[in-house]
C-alpha positions in Angstrom: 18.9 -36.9 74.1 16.9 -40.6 74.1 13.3 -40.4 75.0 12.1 -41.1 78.5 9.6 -44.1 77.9 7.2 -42.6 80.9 5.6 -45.9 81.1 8.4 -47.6 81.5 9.5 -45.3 84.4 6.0 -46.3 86.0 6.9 -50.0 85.3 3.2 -50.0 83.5 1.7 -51.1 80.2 1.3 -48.5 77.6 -3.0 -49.1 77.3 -2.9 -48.0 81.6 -5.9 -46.1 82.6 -5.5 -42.8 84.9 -6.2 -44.6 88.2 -3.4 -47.4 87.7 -0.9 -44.7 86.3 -2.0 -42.8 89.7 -1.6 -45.6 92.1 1.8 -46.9 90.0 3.0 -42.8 90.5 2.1 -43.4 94.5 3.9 -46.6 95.1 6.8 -45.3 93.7 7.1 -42.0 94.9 6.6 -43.9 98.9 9.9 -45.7 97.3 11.7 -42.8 96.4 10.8 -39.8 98.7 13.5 -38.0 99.3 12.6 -38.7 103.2 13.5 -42.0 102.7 16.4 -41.4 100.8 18.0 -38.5 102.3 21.8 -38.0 100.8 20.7 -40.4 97.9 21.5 -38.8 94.7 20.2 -41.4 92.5 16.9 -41.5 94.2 16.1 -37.5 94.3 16.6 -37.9 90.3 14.6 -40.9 90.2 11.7 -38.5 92.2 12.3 -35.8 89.6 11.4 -38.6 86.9 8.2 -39.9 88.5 6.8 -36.3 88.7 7.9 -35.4 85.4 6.0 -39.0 84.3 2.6 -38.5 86.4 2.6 -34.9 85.1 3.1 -36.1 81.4 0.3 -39.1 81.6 -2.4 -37.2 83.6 -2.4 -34.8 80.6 -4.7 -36.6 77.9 -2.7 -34.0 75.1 0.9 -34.1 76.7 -0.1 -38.1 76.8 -0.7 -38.0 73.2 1.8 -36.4 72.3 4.4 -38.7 74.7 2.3 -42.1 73.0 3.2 -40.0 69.2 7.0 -39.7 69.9 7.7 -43.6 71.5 5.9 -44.1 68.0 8.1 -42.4 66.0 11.1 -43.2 68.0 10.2 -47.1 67.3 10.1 -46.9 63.7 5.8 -47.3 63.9 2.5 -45.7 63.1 0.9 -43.6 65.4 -2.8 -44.6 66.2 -4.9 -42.5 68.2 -7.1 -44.6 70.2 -7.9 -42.2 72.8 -11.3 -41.6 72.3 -12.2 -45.4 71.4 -13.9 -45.4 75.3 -15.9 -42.2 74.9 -19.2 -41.5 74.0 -19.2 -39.6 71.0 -22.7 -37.9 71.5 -24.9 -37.9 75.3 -28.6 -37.9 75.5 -30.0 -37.1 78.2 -33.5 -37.5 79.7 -35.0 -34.1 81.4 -38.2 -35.7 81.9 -41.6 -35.9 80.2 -39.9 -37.5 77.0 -37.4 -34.5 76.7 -33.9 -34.9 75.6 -30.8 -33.1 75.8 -28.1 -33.7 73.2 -24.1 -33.3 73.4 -21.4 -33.9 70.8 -18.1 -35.1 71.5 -15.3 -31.5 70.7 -12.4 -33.1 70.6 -9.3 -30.5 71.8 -7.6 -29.0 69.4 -5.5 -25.4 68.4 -7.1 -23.1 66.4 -7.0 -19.3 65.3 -9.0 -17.3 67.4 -10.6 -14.4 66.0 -10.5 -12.5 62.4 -7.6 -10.6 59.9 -8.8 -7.4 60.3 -9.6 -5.8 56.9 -12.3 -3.9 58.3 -13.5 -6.5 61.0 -14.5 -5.3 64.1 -11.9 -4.3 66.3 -12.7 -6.2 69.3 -12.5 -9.3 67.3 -9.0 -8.5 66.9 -5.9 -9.7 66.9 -6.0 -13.6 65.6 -4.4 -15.5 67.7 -3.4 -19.0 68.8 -5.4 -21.0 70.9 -4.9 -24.2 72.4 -8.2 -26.5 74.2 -6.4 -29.0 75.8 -9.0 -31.3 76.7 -12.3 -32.4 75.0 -15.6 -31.4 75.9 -19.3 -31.9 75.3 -21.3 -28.6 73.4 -25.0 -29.3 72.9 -26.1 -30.0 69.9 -28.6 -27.0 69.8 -28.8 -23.8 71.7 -31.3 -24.9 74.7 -34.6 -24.6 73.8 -38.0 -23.7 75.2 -39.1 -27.3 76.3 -35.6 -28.3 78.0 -36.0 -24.6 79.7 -39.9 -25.7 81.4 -38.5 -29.1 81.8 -36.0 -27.6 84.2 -37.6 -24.2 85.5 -41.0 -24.8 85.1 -41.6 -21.8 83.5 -41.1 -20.0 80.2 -40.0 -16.5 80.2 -39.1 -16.4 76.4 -40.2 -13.0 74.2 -40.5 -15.7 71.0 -43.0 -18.7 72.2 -42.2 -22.3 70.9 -41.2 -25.3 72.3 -38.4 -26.2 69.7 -37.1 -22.6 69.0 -34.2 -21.2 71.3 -35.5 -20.2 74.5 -34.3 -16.4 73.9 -34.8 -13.2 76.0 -33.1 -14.6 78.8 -30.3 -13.3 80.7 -26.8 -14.7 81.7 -27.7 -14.7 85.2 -30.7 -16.8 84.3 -28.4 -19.2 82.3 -26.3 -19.9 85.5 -29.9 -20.8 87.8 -30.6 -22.9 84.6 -27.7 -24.8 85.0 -27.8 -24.4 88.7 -31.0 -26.2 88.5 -30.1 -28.9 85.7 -26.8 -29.7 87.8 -28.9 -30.7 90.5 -31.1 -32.5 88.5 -28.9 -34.8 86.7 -25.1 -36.2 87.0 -23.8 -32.5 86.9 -20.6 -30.9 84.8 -22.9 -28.8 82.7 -22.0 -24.9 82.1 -21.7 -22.4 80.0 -18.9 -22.3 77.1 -15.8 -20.5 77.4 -15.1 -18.0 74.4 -12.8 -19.8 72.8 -14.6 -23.2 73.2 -17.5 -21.3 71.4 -15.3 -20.2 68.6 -13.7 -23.4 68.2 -16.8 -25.4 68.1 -18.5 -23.0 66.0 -15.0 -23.6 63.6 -15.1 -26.9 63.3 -11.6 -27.0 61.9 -11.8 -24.0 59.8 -10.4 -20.6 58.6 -13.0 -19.4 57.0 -15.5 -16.5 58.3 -17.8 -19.0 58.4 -18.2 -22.9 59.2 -19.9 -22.5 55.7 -17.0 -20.8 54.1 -16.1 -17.3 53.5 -19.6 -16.5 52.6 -23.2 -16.8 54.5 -26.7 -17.0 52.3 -30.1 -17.6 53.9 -29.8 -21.2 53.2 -27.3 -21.3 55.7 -28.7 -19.5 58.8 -31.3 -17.0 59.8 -30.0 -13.7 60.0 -31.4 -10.5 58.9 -31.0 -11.2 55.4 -33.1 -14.6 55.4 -36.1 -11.6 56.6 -37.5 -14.2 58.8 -37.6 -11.8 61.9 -37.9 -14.1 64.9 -36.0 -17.5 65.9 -37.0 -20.5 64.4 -36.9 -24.5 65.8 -33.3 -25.3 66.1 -31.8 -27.7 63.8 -33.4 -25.8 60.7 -30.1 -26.1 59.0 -27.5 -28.1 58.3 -25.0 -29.0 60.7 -21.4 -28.1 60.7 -18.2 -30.8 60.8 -18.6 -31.3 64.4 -22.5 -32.0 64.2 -23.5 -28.4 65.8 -26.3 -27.0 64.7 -27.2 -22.9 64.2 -24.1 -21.6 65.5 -24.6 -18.6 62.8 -27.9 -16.4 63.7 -31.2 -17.7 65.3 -30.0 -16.2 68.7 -26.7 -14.8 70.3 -25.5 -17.6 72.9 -24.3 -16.1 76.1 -20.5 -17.4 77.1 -18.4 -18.1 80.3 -16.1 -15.1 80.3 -16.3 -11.5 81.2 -15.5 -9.2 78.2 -11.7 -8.6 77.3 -9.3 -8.0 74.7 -7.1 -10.5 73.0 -3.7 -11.5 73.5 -1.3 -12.0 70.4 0.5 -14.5 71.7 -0.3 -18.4 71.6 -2.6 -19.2 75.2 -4.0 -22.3 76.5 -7.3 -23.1 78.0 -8.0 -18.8 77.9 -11.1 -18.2 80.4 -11.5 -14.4 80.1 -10.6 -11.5 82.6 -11.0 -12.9 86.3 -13.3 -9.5 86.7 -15.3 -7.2 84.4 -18.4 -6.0 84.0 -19.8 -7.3 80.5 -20.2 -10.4 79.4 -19.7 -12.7 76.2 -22.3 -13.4 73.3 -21.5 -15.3 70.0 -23.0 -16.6 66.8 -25.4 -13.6 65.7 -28.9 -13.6 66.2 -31.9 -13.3 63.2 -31.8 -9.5 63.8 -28.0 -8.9 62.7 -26.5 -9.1 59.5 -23.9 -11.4 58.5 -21.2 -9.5 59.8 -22.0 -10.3 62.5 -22.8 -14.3 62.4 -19.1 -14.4 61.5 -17.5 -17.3 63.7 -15.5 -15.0 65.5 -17.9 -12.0 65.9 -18.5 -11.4 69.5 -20.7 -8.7 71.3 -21.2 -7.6 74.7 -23.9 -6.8 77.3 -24.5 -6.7 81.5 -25.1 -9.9 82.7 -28.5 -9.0 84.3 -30.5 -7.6 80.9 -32.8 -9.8 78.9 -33.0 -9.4 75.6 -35.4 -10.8 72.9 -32.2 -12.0 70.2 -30.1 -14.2 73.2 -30.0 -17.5 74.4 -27.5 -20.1 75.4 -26.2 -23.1 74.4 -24.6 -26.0 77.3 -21.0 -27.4 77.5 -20.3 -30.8 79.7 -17.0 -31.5 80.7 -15.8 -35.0 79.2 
């Protein structure tokens, strides 16, 4: 079956932004609605088309992936130039010279969560998992100055203005962002589980984003005896520029605590009710077990605890 050239179809060029594939999918489907058209075969499959088109181009993977195959079906080389217009890393001013940094995750599928072998159960089975749209993941957990720059306060166990803000709890995450919405353009909340994972990944398969071992050059966990958190950024960084995703402090997540599927998902978001929520990444009080990259842990929502903090995500 020939390819449907969706561009085409929209009688647009190829390079079209969303709002002129939008307003091409609007004055066409006026054309074609089947009100207008009533008994007319040839314009109820010409509807199908359009929505099958807008559907297609509104989706920056399914886009891709349409932009891959007219590619392939022309005898070229595929060049991905989708992310030529984004920002690769935001900065952004919270006031009294503090800054907030964000790296470009571009989407991606990944496994989610370990082999087994002894692992921990609830980070069991590994399973397929498909982020259909990039995002922005800060480039450190948040830390005590971003917190007073936003709350004007500093409830942290663990005082110092670079390390993690820590002994918080998820409820206080959400007035956080609550608060930093207001304060700036908006879009910022807390990471999904598998966004966590996958960022935390970085396009690996290892237990780590180090490899399949951890040392105290790597991260501060129980082992580096250390004992509290430390500045962020103390390491080095993994592919996708994040730093201390292993130890320091666990980072609170989106989702409500549930088990895993084994079947490939898309976009997962957790149990739509429940009454624990989502940490990741180990803390300096764990072992390395437990700073794996898909080690996970649970607690209420309202405690506060001296080993968690957070980290942000921005919609793209």
């Amino acid at each position: 079956m020939p390819l449907i050239n969706y561009y085409k179809i929209l009688e647009i060029e190829q390079t079209s932004d969303p709002t002129i594939i939008r307003a091409a999918f609007n004055k066409l489907a006026m054309q074609y609605h089947p009100d207008r058209n009533i008994g007319d075969a040839s314009a109820e499959v010409m509807m199908k088309t359009l929505n099958e088109a807008i559907a297609v181009l509104s989706q920056p993977r399914l886009r891709k992936a349409h932009d891959k195959k007219l590619a392939e079906e022309a005898g070229q080389s595929f060049v991905d130039n989708s992310y030529e217009d984004i920002p690769k890393t935001l900065e952004v001013d919270l006031g009294e010279s503090i800054k907030l940094d964000l790296m470009l995750i571009p989407e991606g599928t990944f496994k989610m969560g370990s082999f087994g072998n002894g692992r921990y159960e609830n980070d069991m089975p590994r399973h397929e998992v498909t982020l259909t749209n990039p995002f922005y993941m800060g480039k450190y957990a948040v830390t005590q100055e971003q917190w007073q720059a936003v709350m004007s306060n500093n409830i942290s166990y663990f005082k110092g203005g670079k390390m993690p803000v820590n002994q918080i709890s998820w409820i206080d995450c959400k007035e956080f962002i609550k608060k930093l919405n207001a304060k700036t353009d908006g879009g910022y909340r807390l990471p999904t589980e598998a966004e966590w994972e996958y960022a935390c990944r970085a396009g690996t398969t290892t237990e780590y984003s180090y490899g399949d071992t951890i040392t105290p050059k790597n991260a501060n966990y129980d082992e580096s005896n250390i004992g509290k958190p430390i500045a962020v950024g103390s390491y080095k960084p993994n592919a996708f520029g994040l730093y201390d995703m292993h130890g320091n402090v666990w980072e609170w997540c989106e989702d409500w605590y549930g088990g895993y599927p084994s079947w490939p998902v898309e976009d997962p978001k957790g149990p739509a009710v429940g009454q624990y929520r989502i940490l990741r990444g180990g803390s300096f009080a764990v072992n390395s077990m437990r700073a794996r990259s898909c080690s996970r842990i649970i607690s209420a929502p309202a405690v506060r605890i001296h080993v968690n903090g957070f980290r942000l995500v921005k919609d793209e």
